[in-house]
MDTraj code that builds the backbone (N, CA, C; nanometers):
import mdtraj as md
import numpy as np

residues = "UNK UNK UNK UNK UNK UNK UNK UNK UNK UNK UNK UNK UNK UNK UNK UNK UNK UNK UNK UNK UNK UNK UNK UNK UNK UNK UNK UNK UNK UNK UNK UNK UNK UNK UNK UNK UNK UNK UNK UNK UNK UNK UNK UNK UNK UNK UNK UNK UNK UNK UNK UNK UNK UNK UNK UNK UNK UNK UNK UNK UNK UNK UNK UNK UNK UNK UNK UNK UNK UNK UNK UNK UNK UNK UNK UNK UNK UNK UNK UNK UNK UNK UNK UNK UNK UNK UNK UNK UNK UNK UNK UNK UNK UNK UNK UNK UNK UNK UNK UNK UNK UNK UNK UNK UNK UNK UNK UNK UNK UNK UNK UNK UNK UNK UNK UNK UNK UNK UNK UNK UNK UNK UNK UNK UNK UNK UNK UNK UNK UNK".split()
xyz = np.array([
    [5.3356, 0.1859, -0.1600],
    [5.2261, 0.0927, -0.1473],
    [5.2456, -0.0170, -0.2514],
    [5.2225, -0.1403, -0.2249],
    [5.2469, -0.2513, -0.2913],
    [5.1233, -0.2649, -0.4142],
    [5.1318, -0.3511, -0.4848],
    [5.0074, -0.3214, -0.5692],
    [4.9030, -0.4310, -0.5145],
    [4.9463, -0.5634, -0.4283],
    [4.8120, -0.6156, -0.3612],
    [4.7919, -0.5414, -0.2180],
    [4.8173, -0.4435, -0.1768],
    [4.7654, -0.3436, -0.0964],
    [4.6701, -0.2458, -0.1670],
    [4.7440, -0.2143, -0.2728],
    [4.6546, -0.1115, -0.3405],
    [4.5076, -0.1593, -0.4186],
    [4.5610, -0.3132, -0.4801],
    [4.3856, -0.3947, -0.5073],
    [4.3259, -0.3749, -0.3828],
    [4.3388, -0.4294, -0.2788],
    [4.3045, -0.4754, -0.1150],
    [4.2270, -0.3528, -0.1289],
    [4.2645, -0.2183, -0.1298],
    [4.2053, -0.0685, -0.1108],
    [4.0829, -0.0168, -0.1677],
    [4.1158, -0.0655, -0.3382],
    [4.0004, -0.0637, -0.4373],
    [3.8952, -0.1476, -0.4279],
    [3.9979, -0.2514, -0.3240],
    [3.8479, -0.3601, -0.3506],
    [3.7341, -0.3235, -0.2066],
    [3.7805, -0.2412, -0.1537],
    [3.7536, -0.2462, 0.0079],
    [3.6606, -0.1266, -0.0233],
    [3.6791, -0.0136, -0.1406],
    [3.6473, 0.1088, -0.1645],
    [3.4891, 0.0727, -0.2569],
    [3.5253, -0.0161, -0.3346],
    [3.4078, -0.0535, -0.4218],
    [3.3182, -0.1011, -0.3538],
    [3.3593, -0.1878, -0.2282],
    [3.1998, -0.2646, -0.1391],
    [3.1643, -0.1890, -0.0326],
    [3.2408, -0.0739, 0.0067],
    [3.1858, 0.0263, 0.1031],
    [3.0765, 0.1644, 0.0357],
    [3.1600, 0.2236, -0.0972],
    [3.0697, 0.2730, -0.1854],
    [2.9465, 0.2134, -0.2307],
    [2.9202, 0.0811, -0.2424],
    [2.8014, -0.0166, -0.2812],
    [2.7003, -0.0383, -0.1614],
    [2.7096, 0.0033, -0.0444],
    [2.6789, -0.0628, 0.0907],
    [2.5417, 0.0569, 0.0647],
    [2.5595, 0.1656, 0.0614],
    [2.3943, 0.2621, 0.0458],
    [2.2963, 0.1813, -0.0554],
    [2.3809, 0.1521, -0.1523],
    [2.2630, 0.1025, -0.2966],
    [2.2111, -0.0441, -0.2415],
    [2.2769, -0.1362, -0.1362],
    [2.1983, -0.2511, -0.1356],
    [2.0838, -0.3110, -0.0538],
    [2.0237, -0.1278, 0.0002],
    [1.9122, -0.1521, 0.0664],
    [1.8059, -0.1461, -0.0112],
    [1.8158, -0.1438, -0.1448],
    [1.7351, -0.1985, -0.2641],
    [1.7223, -0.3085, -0.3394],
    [1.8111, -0.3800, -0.2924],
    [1.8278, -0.5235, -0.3606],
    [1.6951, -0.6406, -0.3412],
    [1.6430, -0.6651, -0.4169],
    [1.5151, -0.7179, -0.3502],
    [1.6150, -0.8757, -0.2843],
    [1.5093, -0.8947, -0.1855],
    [1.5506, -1.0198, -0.0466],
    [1.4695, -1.0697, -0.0177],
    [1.4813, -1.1869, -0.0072],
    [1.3737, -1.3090, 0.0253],
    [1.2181, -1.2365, 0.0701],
    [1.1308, -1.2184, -0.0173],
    [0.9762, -1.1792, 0.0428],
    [1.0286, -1.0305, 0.0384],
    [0.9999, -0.9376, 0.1049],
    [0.9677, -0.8195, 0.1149],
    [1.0225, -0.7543, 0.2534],
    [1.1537, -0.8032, 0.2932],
    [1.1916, -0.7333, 0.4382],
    [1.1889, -0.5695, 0.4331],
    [1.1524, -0.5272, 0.3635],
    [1.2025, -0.3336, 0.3187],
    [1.0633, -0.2883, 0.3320],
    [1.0358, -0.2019, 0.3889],
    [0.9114, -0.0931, 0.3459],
    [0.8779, -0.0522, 0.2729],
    [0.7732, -0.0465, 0.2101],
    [0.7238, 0.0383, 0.0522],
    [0.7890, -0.0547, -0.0629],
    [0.8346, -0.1556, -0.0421],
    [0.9188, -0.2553, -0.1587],
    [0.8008, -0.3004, -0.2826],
    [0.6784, -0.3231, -0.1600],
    [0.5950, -0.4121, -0.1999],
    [0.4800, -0.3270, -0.3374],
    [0.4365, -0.2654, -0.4129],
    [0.3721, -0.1778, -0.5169],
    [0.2599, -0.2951, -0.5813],
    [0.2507, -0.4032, -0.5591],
    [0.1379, -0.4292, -0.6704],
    [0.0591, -0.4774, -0.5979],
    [-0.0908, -0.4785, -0.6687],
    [-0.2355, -0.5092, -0.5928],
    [-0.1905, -0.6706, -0.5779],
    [-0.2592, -0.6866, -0.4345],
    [-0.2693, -0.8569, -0.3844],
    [-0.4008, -0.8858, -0.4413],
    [-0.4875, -0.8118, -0.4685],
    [-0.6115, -0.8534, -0.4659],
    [-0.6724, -0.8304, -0.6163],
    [-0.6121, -0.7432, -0.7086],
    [-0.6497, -0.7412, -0.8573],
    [-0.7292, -0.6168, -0.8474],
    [-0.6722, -0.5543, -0.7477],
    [-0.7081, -0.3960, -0.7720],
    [-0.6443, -0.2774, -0.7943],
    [-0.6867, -0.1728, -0.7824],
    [-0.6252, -0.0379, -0.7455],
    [-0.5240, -0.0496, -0.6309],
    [-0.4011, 0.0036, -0.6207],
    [-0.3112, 0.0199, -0.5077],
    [-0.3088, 0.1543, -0.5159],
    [-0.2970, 0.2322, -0.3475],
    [-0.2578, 0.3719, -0.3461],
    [-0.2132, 0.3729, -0.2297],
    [-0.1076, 0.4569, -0.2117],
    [-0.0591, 0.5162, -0.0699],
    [-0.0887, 0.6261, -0.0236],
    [-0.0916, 0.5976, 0.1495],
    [-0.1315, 0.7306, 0.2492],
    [-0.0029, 0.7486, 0.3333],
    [0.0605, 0.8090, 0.3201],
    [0.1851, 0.8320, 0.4289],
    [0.2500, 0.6702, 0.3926],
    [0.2588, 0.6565, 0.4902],
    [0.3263, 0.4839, 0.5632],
    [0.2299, 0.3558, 0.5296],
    [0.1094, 0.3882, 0.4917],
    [-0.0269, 0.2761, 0.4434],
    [-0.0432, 0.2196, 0.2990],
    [-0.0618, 0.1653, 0.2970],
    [-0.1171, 0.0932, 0.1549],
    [-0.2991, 0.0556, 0.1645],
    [-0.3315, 0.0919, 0.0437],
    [-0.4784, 0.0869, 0.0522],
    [-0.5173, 0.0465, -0.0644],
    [-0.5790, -0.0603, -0.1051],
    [-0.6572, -0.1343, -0.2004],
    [-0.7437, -0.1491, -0.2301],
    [-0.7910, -0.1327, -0.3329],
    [-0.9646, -0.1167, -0.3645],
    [-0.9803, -0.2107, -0.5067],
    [-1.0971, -0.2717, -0.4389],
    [-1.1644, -0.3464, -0.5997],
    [-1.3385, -0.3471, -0.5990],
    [-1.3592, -0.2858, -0.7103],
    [-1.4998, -0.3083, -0.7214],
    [-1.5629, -0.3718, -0.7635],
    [-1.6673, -0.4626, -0.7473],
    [-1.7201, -0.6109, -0.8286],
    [-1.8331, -0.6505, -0.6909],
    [-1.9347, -0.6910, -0.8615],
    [-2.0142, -0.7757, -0.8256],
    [-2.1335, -0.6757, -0.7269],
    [-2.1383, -0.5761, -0.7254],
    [-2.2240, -0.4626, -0.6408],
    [-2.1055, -0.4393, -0.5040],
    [-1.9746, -0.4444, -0.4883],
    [-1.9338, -0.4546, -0.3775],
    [-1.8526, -0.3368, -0.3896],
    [-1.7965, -0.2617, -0.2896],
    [-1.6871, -0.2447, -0.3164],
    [-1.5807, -0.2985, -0.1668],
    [-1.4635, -0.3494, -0.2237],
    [-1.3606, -0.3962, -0.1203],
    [-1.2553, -0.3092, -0.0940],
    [-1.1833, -0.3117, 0.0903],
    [-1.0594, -0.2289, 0.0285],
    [-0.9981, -0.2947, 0.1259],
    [-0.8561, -0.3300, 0.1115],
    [-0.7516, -0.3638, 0.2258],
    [-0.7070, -0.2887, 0.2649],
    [-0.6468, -0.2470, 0.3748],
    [-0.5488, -0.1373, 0.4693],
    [-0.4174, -0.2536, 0.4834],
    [-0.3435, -0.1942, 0.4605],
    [-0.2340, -0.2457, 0.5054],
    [-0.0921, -0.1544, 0.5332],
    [-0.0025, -0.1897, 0.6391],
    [0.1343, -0.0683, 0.6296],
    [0.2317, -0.0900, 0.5558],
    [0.3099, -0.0589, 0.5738],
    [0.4674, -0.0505, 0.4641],
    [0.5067, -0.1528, 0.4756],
    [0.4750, -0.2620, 0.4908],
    [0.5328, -0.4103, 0.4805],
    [0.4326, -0.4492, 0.4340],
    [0.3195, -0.4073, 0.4009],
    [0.2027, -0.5219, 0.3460],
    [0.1567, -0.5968, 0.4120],
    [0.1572, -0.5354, 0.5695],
    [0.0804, -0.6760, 0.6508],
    [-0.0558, -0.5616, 0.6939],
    [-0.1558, -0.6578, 0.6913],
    [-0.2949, -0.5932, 0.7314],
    [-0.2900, -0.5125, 0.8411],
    [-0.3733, -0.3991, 0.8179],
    [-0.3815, -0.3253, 0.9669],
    [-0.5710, -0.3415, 0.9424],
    [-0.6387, -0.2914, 1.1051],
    [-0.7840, -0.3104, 1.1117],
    [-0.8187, -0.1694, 1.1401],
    [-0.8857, -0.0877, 1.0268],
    [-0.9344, 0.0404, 1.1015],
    [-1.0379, 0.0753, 1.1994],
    [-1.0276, 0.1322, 1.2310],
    [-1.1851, 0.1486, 1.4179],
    [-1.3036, 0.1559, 1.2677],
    [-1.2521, 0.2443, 1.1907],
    [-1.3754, 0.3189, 1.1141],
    [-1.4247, 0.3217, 0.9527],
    [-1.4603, 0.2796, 0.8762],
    [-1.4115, 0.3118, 0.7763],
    [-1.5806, 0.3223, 0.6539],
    [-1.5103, 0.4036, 0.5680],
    [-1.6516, 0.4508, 0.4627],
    [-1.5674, 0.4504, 0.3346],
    [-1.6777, 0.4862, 0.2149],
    [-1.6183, 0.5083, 0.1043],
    [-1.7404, 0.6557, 0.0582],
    [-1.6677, 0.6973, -0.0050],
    [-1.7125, 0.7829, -0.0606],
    [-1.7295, 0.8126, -0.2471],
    [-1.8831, 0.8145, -0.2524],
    [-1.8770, 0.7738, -0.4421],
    [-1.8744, 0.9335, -0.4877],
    [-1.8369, 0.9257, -0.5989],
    [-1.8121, 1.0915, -0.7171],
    [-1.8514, 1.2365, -0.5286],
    [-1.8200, 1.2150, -0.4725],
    [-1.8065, 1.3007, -0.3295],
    [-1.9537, 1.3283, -0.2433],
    [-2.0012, 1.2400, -0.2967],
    [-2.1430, 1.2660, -0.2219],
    [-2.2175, 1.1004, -0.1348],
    [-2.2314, 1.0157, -0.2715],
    [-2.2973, 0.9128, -0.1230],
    [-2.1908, 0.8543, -0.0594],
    [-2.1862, 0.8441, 0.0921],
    [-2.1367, 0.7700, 0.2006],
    [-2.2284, 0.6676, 0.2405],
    [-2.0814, 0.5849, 0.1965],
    [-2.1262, 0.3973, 0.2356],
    [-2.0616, 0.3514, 0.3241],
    [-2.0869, 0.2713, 0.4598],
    [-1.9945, 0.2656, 0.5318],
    [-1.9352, 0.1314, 0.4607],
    [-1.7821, 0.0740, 0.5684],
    [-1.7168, 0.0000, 0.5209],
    [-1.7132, -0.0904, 0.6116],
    [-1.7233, -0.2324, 0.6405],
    [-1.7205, -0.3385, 0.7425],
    [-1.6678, -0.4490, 0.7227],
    [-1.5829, -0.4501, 0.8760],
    [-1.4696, -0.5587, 0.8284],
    [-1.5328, -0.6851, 0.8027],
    [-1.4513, -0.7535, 0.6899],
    [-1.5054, -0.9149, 0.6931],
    [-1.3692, -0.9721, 0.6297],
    [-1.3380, -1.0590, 0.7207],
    [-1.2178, -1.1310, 0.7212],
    [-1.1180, -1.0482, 0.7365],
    [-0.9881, -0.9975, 0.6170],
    [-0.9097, -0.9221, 0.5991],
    [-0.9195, -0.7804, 0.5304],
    [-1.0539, -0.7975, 0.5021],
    [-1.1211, -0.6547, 0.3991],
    [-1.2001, -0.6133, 0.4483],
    [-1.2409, -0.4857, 0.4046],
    [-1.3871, -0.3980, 0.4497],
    [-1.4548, -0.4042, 0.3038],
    [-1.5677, -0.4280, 0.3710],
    [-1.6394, -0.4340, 0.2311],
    [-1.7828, -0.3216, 0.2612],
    [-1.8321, -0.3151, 0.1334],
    [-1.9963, -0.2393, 0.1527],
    [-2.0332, -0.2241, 0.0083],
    [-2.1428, -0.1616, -0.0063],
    [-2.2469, -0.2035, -0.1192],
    [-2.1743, -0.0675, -0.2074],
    [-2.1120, -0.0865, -0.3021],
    [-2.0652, -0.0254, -0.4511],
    [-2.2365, 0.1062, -0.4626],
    [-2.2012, 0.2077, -0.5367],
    [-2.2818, 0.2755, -0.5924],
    [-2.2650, 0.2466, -0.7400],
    [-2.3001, 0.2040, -0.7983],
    [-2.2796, 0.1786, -0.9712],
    [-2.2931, 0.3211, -1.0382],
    [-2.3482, 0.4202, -0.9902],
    [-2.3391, 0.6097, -1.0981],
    [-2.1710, 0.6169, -1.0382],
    [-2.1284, 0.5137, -0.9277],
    [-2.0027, 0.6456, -0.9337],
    [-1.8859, 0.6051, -0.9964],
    [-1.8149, 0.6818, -1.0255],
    [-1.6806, 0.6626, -1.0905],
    [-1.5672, 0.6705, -1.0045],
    [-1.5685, 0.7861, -0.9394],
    [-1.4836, 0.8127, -0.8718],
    [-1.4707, 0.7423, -0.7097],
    [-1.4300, 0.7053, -0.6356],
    [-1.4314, 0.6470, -0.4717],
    [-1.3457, 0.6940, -0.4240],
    [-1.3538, 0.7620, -0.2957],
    [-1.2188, 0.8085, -0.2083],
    [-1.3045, 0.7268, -0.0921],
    [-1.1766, 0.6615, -0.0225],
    [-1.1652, 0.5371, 0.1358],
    [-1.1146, 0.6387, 0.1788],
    [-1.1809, 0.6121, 0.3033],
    [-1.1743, 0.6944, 0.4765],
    [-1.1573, 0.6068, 0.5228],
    [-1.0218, 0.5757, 0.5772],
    [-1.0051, 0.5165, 0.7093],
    [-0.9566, 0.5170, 0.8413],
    [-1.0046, 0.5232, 0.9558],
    [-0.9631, 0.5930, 1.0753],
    [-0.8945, 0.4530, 1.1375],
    [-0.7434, 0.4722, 1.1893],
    [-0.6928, 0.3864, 1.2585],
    [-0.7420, 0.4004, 1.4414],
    [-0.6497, 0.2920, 1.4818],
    [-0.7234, 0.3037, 1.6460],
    [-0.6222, 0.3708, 1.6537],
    [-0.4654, 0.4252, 1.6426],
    [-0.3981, 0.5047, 1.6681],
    [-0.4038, 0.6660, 1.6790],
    [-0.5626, 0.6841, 1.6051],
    [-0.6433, 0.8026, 1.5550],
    [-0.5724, 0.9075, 1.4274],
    [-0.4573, 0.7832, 1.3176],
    [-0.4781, 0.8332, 1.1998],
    [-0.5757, 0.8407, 1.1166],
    [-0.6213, 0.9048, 1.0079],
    [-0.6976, 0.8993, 0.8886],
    [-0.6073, 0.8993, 0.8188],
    [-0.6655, 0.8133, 0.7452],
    [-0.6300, 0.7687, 0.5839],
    [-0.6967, 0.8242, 0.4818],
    [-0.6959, 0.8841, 0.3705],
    [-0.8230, 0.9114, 0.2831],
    [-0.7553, 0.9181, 0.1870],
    [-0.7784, 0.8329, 0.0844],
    [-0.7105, 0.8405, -0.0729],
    [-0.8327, 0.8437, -0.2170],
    [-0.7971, 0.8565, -0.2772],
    [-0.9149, 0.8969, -0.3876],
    [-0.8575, 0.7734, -0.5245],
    [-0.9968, 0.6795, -0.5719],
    [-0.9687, 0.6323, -0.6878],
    [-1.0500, 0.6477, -0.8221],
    [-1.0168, 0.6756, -0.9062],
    [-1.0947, 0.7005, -1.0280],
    [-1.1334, 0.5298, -1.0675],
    [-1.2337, 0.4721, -1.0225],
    [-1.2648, 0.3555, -1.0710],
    [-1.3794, 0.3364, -1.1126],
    [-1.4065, 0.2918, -1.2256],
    [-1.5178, 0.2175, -1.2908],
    [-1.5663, 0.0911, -1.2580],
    [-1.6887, 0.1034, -1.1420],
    [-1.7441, -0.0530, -1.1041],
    [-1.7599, -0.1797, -1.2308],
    [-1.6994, -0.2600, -1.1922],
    [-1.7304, -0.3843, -1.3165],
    [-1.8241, -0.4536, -1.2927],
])
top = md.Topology()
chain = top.add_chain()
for i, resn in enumerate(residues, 1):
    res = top.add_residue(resn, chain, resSeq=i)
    for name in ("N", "CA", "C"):
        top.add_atom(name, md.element.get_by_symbol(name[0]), res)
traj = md.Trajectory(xyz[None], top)
């Protein structure tokens, strides 16, 4: 073997070995699933399976986005919150969010959300209304 056959080999070996690791490379915006981790909205982020779910509390409100593994909005049929596991508030869409009236005793909030596909979502946040 010649030695620019044998570079040719190494070099052919190094970008085929590299080809698994560069479905992490971040790329223009967010083409990858699950890439995306920080609040759009200046809240809590948590995941359900394949969902992203956002919560912010303010102002007597509480808000939450649904969105899937790309970060684009999904609309649930259904949705509530639940304060320290006892009062149920429902949740109603307005614009891109569900919103409903905050309990100020609670600390804790877990979002229920039922897709039209007939998933539930339900994630739990330890948050302190501001």
């Amino acid at each position: 073997m010649t030695l620019a056959r044998g570079g040719a080999a190494l070099a052919a070996g190094l970008v085929l070995g590299a080809l698994p690791f560069w479905r992490y490379a971040p790329l223009a915006g967010w083409s990858v699933p699950h890439a995306d981790h920080e609040p759009h909205h200046g809240g809590q982020l948590g995941m359900v399976g394949d969902h992203h779910v956002e919560i912010v509390r303010r102002g007597g409100r509480v808000e939450a986005w649904v969105s899937d593994a790309w970060r684009r909005p999904v609309r649930p049929s259904a949705a509530w919150a639940v304060f320290d596991g006892s009062a149920r508030v429902p949740l109603g869409p307005e614009g891109d969010r569900l919103v409903g009236s905050d309990v100020r005793a609670g600390g804790a909030v877990e979002v229920v959300a039922m897709l039209a596909d007939g998933t539930r979502l339900v994630i739990a946040f330890e948050s302190a209304a501001e």
